[in-house]
mmCIF file as gemmi writes it, N, C-alpha and C atoms, coordinates in Angstrom:
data_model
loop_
_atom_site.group_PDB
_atom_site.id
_atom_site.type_symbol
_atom_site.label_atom_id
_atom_site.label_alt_id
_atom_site.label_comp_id
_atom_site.label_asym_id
_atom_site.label_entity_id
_atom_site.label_seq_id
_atom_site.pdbx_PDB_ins_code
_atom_site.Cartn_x
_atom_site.Cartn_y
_atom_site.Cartn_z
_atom_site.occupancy
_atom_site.B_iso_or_equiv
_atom_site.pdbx_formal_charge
_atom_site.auth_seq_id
_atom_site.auth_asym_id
_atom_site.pdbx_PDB_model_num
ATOM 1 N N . UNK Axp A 1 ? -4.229 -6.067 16.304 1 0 ? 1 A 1
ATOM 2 C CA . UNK Axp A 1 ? -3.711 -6.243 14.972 1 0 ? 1 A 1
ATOM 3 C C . UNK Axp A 1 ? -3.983 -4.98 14.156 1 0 ? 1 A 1
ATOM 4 N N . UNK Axp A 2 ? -2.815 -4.441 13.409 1 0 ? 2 A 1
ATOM 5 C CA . UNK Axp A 2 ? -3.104 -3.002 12.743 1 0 ? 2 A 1
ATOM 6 C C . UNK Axp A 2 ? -3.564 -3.639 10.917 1 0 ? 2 A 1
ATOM 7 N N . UNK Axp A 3 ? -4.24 -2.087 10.843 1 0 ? 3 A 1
ATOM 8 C CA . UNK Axp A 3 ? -4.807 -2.994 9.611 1 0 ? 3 A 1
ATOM 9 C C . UNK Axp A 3 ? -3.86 -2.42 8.192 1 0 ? 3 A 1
ATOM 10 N N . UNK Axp A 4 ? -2.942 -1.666 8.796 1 0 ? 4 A 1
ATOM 11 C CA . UNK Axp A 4 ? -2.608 -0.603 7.77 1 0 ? 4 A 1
ATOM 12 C C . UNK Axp A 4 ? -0.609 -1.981 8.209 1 0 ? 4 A 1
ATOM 13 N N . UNK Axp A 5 ? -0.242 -2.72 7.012 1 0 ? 5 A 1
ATOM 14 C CA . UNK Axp A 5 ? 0.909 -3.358 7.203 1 0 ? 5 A 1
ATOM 15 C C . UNK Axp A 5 ? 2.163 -2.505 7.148 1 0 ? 5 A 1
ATOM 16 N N . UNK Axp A 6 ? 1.981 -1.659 5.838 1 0 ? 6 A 1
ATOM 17 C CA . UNK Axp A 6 ? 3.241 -1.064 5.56 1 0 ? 6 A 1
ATOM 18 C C . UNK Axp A 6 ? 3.035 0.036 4.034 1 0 ? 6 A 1
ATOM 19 N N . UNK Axp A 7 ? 3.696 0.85 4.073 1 0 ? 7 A 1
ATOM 20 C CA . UNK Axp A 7 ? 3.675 2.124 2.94 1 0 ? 7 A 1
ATOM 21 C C . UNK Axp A 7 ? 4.498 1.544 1.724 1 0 ? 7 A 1
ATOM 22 N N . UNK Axp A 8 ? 3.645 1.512 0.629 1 0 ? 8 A 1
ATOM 23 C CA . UNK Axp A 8 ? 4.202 1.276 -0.73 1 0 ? 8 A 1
ATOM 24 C C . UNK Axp A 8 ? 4.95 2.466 -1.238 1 0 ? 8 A 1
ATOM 25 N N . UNK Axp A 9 ? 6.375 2.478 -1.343 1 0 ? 9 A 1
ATOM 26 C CA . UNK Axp A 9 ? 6.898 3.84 -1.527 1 0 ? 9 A 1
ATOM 27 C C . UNK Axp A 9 ? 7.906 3.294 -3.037 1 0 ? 9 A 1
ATOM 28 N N . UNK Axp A 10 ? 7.226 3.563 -4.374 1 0 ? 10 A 1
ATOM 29 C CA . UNK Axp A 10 ? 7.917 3.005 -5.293 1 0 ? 10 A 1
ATOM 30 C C . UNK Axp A 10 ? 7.723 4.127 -5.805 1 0 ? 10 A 1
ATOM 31 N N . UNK Axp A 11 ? 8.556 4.626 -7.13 1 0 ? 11 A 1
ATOM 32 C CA . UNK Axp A 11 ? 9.141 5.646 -8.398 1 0 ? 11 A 1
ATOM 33 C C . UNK Axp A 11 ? 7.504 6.244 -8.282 1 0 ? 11 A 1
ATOM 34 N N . UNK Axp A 12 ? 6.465 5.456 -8.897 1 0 ? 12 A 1
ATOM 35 C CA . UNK Axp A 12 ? 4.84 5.892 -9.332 1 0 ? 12 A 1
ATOM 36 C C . UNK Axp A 12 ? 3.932 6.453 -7.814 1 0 ? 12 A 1
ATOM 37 N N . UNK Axp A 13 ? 4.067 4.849 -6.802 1 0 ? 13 A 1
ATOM 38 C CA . UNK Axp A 13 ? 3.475 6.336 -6.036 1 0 ? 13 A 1
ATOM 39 C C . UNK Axp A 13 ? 4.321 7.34 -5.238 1 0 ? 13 A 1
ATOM 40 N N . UNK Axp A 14 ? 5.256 7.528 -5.583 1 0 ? 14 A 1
ATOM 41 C CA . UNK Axp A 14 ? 5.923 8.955 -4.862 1 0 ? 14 A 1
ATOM 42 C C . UNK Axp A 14 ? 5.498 10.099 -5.839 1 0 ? 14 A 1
ATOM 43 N N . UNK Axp A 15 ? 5.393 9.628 -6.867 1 0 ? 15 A 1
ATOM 44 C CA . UNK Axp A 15 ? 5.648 10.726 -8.455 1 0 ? 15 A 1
ATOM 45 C C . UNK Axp A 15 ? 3.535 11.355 -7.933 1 0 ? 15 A 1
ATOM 46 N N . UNK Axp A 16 ? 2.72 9.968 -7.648 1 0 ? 16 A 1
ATOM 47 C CA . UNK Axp A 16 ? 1.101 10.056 -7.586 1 0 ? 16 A 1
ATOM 48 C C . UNK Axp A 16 ? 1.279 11.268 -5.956 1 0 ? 16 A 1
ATOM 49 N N . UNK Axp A 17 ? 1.891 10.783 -5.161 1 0 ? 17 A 1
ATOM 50 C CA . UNK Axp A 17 ? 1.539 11.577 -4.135 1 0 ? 17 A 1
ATOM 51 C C . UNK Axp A 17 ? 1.784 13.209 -4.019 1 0 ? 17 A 1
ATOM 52 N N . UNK Axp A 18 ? 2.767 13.526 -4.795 1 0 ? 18 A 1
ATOM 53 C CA . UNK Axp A 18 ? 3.608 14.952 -5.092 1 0 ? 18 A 1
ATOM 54 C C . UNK Axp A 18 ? 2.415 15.64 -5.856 1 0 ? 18 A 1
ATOM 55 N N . UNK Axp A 19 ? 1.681 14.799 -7.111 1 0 ? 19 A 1
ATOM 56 C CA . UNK Axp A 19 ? 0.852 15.615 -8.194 1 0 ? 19 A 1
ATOM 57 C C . UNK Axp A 19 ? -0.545 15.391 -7.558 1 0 ? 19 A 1
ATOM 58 N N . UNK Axp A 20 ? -0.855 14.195 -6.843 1 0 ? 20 A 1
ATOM 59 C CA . UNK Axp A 20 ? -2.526 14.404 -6.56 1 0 ? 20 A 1
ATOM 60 C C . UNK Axp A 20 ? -2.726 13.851 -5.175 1 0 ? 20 A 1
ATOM 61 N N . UNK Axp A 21 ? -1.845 13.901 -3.856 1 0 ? 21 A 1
ATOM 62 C CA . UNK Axp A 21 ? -1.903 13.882 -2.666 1 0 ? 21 A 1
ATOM 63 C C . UNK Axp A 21 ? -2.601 12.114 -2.132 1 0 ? 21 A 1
ATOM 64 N N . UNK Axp A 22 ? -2.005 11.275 -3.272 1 0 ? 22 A 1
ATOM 65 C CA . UNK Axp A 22 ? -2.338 9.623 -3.039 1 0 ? 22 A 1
ATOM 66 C C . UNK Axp A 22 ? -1.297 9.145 -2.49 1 0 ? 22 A 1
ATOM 67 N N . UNK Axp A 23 ? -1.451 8.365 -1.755 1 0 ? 23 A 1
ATOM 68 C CA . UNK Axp A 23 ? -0.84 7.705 -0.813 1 0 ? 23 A 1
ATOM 69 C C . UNK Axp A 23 ? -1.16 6.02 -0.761 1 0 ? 23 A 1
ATOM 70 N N . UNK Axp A 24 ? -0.131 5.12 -1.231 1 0 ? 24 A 1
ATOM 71 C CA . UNK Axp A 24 ? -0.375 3.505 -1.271 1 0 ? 24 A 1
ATOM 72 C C . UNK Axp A 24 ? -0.012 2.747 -0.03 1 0 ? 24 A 1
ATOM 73 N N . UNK Axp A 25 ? -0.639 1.946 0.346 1 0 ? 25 A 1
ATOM 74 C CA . UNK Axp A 25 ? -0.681 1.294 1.366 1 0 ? 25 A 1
ATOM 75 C C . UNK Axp A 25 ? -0.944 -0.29 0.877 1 0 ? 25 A 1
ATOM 76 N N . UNK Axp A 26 ? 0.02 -0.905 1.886 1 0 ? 26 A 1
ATOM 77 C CA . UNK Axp A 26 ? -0.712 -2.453 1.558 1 0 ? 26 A 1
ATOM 78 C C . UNK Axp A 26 ? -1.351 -3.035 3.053 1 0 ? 26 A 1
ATOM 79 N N . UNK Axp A 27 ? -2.277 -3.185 2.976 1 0 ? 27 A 1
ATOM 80 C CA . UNK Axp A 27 ? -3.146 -3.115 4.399 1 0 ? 27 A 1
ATOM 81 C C . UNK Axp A 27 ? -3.594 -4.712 4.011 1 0 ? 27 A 1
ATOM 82 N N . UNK Axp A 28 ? -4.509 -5.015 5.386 1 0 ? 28 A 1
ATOM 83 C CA . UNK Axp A 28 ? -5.148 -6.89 5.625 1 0 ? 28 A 1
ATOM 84 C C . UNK Axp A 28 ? -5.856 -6.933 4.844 1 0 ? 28 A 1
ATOM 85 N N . UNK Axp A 29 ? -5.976 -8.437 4.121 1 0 ? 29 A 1
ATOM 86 C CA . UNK Axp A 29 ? -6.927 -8.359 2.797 1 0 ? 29 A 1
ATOM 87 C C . UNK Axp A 29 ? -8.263 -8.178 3.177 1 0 ? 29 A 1
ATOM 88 N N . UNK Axp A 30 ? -9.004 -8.476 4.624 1 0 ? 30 A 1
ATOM 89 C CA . UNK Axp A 30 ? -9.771 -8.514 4.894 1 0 ? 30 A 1
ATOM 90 C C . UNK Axp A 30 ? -10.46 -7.2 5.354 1 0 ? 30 A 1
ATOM 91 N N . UNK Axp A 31 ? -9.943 -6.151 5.569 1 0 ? 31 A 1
ATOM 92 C CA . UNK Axp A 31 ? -10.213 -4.329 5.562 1 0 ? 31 A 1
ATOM 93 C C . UNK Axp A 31 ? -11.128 -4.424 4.737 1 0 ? 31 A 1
ATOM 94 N N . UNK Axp A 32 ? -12.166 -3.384 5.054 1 0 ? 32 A 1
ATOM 95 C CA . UNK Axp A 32 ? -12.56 -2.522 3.816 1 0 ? 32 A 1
ATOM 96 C C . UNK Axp A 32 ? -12.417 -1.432 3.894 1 0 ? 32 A 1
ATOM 97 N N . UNK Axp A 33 ? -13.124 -0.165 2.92 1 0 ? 33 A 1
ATOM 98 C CA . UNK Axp A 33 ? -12.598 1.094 3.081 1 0 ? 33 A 1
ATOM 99 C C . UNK Axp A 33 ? -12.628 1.949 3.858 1 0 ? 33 A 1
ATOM 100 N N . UNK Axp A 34 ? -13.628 1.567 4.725 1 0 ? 34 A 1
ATOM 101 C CA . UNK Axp A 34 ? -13.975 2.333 5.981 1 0 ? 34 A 1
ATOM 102 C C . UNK Axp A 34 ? -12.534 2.229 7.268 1 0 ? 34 A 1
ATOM 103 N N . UNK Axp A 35 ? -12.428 0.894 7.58 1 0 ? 35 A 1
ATOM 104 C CA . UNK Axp A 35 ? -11.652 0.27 8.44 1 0 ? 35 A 1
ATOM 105 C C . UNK Axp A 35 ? -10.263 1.06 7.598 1 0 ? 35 A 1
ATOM 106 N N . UNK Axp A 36 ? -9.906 0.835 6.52 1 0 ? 36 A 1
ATOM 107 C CA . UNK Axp A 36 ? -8.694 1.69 6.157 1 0 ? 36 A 1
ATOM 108 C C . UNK Axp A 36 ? -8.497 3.091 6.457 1 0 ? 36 A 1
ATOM 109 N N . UNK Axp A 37 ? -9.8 3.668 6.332 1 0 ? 37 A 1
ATOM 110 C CA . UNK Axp A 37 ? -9.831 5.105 6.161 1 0 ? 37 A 1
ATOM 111 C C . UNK Axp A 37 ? -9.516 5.968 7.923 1 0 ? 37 A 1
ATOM 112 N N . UNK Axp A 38 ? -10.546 4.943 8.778 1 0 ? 38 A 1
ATOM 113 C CA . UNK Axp A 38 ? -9.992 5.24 9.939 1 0 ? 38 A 1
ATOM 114 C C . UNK Axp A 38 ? -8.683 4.964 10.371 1 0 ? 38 A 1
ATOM 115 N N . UNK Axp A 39 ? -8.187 4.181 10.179 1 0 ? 39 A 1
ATOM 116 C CA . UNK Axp A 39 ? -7.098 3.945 10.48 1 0 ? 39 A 1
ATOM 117 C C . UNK Axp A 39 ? -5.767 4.655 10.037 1 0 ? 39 A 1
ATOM 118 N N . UNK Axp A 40 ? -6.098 5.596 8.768 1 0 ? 40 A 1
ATOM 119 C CA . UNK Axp A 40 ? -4.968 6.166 8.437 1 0 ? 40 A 1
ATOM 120 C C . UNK Axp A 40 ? -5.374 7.512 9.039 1 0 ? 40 A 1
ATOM 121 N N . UNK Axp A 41 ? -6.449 7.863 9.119 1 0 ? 41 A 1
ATOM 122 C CA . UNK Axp A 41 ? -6.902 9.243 9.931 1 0 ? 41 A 1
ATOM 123 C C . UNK Axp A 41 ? -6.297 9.153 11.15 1 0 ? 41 A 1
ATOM 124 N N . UNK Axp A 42 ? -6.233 8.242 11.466 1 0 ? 42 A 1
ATOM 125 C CA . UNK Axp A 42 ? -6.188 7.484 13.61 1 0 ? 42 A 1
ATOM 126 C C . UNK Axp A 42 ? -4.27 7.679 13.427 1 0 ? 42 A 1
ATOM 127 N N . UNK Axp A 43 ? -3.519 7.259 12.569 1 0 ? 43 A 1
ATOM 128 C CA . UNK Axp A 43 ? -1.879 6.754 12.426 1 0 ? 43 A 1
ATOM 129 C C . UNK Axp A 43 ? -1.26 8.276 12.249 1 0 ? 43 A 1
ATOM 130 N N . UNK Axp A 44 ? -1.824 8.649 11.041 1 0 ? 44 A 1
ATOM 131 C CA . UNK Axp A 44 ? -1.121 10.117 10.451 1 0 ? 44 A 1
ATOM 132 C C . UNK Axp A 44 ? -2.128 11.132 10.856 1 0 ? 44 A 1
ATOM 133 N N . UNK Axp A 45 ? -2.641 11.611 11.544 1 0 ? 45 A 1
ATOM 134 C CA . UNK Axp A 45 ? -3.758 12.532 11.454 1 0 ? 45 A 1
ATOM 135 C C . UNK Axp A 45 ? -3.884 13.688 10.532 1 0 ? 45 A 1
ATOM 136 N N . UNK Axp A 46 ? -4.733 12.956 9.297 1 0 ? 46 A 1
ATOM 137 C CA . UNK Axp A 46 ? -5.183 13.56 8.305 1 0 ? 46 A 1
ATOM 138 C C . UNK Axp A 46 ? -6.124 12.889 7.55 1 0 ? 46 A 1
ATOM 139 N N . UNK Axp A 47 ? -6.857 14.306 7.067 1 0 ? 47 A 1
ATOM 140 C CA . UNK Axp A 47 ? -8.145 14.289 6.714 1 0 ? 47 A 1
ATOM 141 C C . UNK Axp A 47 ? -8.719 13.155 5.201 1 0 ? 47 A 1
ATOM 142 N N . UNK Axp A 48 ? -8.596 11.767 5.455 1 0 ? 48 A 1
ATOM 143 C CA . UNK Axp A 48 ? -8.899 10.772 3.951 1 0 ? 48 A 1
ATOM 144 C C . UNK Axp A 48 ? -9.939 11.374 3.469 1 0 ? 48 A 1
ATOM 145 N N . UNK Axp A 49 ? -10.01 11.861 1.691 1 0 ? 49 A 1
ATOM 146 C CA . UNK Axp A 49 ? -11.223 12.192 0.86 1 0 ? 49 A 1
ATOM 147 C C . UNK Axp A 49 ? -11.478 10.627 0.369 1 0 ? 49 A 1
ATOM 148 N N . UNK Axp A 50 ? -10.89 9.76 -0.429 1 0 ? 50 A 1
ATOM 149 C CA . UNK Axp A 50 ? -11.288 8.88 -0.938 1 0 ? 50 A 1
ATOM 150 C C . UNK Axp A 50 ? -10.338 7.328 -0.592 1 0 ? 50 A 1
ATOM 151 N N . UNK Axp A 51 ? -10.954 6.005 -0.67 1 0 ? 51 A 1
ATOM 152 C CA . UNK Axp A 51 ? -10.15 5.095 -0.827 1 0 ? 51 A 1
ATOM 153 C C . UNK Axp A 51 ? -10.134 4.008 -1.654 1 0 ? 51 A 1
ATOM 154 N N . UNK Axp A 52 ? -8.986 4.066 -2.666 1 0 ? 52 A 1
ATOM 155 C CA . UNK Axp A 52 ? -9.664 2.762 -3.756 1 0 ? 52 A 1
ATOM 156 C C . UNK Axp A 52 ? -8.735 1.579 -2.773 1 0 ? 52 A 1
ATOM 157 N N . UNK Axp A 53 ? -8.913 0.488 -3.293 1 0 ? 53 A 1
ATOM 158 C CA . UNK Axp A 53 ? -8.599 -0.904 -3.182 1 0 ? 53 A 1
ATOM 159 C C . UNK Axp A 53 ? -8.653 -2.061 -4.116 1 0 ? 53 A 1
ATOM 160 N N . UNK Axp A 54 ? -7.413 -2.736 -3.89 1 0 ? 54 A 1
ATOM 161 C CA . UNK Axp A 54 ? -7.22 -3.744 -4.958 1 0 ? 54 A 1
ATOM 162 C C . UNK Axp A 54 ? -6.732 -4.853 -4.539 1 0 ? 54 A 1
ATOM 163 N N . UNK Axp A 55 ? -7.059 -6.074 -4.768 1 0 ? 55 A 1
ATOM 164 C CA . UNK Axp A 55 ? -6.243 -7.583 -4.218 1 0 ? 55 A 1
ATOM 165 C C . UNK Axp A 55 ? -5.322 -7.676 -5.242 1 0 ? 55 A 1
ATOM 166 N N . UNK Axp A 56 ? -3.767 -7.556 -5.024 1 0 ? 56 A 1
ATOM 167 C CA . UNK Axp A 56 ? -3.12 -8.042 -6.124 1 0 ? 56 A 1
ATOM 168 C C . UNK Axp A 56 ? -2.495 -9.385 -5.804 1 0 ? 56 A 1
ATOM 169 N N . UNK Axp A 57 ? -2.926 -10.399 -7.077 1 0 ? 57 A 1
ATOM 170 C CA . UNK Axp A 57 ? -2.554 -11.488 -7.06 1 0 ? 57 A 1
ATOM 171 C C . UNK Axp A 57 ? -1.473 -12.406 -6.941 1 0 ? 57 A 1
ATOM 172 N N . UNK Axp A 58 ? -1.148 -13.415 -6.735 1 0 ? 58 A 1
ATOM 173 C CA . UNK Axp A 58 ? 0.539 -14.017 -6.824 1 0 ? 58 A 1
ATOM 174 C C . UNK Axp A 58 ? 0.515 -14.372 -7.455 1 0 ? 58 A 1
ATOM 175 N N . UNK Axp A 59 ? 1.924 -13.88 -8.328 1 0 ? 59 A 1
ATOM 176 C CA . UNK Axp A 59 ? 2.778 -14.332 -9.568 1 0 ? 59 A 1
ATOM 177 C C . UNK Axp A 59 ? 3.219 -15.495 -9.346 1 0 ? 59 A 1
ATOM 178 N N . UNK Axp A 60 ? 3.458 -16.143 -10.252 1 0 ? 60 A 1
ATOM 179 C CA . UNK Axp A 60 ? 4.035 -17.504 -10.137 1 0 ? 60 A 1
ATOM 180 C C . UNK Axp A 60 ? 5.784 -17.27 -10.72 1 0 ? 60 A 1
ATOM 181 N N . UNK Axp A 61 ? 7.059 -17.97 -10.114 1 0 ? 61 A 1
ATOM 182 C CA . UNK Axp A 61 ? 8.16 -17.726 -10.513 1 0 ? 61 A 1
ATOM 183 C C . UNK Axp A 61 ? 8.616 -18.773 -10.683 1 0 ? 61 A 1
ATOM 184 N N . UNK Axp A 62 ? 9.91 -18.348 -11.928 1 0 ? 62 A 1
ATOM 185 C CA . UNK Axp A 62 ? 11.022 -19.924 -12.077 1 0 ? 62 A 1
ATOM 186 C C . UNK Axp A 62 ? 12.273 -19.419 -11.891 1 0 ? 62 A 1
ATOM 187 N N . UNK Axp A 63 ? 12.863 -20.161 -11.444 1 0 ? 63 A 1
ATOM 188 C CA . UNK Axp A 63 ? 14.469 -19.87 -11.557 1 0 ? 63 A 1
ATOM 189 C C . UNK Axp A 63 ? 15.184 -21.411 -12.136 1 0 ? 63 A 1
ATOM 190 N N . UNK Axp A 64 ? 16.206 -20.906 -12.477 1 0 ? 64 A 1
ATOM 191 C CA . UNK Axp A 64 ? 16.61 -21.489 -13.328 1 0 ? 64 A 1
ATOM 192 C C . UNK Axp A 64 ? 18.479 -21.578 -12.485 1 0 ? 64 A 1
ATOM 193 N N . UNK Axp A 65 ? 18.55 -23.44 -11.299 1 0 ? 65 A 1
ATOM 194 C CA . UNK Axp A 65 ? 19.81 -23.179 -10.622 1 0 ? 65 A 1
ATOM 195 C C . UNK Axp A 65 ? 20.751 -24.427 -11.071 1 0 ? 65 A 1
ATOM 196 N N . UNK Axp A 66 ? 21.644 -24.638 -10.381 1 0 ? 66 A 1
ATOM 197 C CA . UNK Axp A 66 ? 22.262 -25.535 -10.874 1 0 ? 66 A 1
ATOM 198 C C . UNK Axp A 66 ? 21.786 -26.696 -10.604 1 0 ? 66 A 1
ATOM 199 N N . UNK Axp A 67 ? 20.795 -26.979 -9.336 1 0 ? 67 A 1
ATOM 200 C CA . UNK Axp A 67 ? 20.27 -27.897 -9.145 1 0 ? 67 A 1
ATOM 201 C C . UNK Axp A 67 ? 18.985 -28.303 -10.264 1 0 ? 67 A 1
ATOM 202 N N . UNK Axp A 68 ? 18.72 -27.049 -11.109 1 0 ? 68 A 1
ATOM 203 C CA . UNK Axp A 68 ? 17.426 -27.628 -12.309 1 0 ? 68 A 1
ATOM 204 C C . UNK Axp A 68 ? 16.746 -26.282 -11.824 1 0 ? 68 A 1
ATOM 205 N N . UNK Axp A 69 ? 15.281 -26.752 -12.423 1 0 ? 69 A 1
ATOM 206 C CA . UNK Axp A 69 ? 14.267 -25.298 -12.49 1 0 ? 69 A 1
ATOM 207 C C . UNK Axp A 69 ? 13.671 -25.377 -11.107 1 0 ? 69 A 1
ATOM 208 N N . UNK Axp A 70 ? 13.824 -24.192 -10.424 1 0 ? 70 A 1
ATOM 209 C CA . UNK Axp A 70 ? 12.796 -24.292 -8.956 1 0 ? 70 A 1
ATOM 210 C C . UNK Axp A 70 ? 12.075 -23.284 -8.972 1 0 ? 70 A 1
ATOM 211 N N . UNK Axp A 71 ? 10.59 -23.485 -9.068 1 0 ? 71 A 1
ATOM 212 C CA . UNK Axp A 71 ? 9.448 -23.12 -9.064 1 0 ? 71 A 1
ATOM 213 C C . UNK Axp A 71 ? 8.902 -22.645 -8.047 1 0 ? 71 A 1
ATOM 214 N N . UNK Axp A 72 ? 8 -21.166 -7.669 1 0 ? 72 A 1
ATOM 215 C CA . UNK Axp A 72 ? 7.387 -20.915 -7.008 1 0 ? 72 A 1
ATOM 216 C C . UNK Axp A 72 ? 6.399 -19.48 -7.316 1 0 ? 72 A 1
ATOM 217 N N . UNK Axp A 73 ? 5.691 -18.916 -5.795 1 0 ? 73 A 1
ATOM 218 C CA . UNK Axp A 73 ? 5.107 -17.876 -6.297 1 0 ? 73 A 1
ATOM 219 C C . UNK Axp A 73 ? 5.583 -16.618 -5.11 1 0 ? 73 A 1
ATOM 220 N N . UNK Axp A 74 ? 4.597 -15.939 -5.31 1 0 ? 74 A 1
ATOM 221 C CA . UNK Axp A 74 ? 4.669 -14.576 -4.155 1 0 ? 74 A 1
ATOM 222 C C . UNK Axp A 74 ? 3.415 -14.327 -3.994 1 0 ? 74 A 1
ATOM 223 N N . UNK Axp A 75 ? 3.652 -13.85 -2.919 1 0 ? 75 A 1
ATOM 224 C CA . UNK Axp A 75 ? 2.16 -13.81 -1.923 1 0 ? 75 A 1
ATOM 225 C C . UNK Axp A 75 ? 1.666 -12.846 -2.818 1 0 ? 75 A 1
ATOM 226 N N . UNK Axp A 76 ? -0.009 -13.157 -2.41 1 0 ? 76 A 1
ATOM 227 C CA . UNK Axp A 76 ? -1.178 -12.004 -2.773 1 0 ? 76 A 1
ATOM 228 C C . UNK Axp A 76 ? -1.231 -11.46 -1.234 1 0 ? 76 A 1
ATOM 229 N N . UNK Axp A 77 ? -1.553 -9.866 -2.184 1 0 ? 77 A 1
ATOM 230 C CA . UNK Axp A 77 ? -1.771 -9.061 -0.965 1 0 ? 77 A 1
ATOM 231 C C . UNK Axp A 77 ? -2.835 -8.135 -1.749 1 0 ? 77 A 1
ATOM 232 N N . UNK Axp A 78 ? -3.546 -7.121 -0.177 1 0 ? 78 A 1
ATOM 233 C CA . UNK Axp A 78 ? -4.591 -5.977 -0.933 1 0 ? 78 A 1
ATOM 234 C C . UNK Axp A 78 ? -3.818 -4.753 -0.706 1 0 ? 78 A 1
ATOM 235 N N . UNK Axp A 79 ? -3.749 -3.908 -1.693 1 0 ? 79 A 1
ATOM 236 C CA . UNK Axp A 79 ? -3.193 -2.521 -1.489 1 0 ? 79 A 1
ATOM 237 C C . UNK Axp A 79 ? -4.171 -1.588 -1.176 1 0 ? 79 A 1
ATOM 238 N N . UNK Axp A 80 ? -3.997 -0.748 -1.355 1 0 ? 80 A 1
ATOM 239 C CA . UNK Axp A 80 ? -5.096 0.867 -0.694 1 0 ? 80 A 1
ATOM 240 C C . UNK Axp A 80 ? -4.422 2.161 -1.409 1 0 ? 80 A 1
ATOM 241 N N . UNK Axp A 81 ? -5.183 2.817 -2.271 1 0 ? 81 A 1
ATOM 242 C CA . UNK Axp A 81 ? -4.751 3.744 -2.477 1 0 ? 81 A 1
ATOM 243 C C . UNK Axp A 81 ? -5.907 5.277 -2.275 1 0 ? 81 A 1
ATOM 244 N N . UNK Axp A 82 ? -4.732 5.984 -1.06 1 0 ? 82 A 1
ATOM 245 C CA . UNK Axp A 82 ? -5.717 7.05 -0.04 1 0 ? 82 A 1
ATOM 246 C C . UNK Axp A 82 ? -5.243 8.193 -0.455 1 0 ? 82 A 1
ATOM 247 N N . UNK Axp A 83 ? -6.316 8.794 -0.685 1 0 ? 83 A 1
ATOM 248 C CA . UNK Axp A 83 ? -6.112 10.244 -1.597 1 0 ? 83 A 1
ATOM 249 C C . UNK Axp A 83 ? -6.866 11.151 0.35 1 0 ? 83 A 1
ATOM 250 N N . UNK Axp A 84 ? -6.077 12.024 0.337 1 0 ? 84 A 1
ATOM 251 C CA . UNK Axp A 84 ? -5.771 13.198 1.656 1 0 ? 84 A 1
ATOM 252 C C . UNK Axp A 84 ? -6.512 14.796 1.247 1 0 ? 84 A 1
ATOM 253 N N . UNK Axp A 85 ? -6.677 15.044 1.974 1 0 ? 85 A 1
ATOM 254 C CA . UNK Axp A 85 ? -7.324 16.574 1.855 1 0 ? 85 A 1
ATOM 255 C C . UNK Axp A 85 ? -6.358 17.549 0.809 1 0 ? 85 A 1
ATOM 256 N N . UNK Axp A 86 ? -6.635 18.468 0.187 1 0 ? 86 A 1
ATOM 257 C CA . UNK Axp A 86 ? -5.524 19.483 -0.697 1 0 ? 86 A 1
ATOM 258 C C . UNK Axp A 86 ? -4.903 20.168 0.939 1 0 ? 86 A 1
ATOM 259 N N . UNK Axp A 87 ? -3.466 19.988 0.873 1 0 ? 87 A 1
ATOM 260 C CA . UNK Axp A 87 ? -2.64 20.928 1.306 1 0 ? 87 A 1
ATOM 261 C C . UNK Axp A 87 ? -2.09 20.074 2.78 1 0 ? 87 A 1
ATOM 262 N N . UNK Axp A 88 ? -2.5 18.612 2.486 1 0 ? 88 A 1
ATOM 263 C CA . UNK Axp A 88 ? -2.249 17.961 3.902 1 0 ? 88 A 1
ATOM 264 C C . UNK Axp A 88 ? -1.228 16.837 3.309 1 0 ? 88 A 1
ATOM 265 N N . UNK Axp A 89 ? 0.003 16.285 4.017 1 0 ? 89 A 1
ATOM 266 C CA . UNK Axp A 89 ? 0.397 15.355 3.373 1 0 ? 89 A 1
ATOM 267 C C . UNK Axp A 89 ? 1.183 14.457 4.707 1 0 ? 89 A 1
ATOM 268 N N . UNK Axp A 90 ? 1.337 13.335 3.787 1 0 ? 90 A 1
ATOM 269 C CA . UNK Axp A 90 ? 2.169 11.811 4.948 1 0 ? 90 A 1
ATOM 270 C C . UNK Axp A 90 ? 3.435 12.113 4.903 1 0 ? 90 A 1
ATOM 271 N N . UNK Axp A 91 ? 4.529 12.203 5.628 1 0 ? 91 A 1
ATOM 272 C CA . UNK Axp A 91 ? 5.827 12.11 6.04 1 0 ? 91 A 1
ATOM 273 C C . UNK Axp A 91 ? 5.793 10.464 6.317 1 0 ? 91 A 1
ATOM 274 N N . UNK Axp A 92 ? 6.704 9.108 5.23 1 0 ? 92 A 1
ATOM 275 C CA . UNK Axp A 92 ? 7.153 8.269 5.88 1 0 ? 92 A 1
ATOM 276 C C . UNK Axp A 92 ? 7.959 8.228 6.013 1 0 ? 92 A 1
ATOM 277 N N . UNK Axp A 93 ? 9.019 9.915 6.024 1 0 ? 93 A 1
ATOM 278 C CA . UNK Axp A 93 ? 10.397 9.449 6.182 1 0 ? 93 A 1
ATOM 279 C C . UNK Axp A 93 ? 11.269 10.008 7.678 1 0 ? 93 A 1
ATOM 280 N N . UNK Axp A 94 ? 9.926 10.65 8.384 1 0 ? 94 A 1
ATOM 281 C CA . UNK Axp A 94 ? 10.451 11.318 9.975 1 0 ? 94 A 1
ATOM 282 C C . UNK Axp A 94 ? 10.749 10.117 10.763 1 0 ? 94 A 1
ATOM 283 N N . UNK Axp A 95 ? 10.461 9.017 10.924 1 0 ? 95 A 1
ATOM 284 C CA . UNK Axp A 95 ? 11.146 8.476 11.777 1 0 ? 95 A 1
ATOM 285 C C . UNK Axp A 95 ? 12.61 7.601 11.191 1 0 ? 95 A 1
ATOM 286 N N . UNK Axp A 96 ? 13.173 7.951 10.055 1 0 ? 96 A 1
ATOM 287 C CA . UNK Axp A 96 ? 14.505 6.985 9.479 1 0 ? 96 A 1
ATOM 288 C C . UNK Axp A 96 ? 15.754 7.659 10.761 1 0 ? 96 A 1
């Protein structure tokens, strides 16, 4: 089981990775920073300086159908945000 799920690639962290070499990840909630840190060293080979982490919570949603209001949420997940050596960076777009 990999611990690293998939690359958060939205407007903020593309804009974070260009100016201060951070990189978002949403990895198993159960990781900690160590287990992240190897693992992105081990995937991309490059050098992790730091790793924050955050559980973000599930929102709760309504919609509004013809059948009436249907209610629900979206999963919680933990993200990772991995700051890389100066002058080293992630390509997630070589294999499209």
């Amino acid at each position: 089981m990999s611990i690293i799920i998939k690359p958060i690639v939205t407007e903020k962290v593309t804009k974070e990775s260009e100016v201060s070499n951070r990189f978002g990840f949403v990895v198993e909630k159960k990781a900690n920073k160590v287990q992240i840190k190897k693992a992105v060293e081990a995937a991309y080979g490059v050098s992790v300086v730091s790793v924050n982490t955050m559980n973000v919570r599930p929102d709760r949603t309504t919609k509004y159908t013809k059948s009436g209001l249907i209610s629900g949420k979206t999963n919680a997940y933990k993200k990772a945000m991995v700051q890389v050596q100066e002058g080293e960076t992630i390509d997630f777009y070589n294999n499209i």
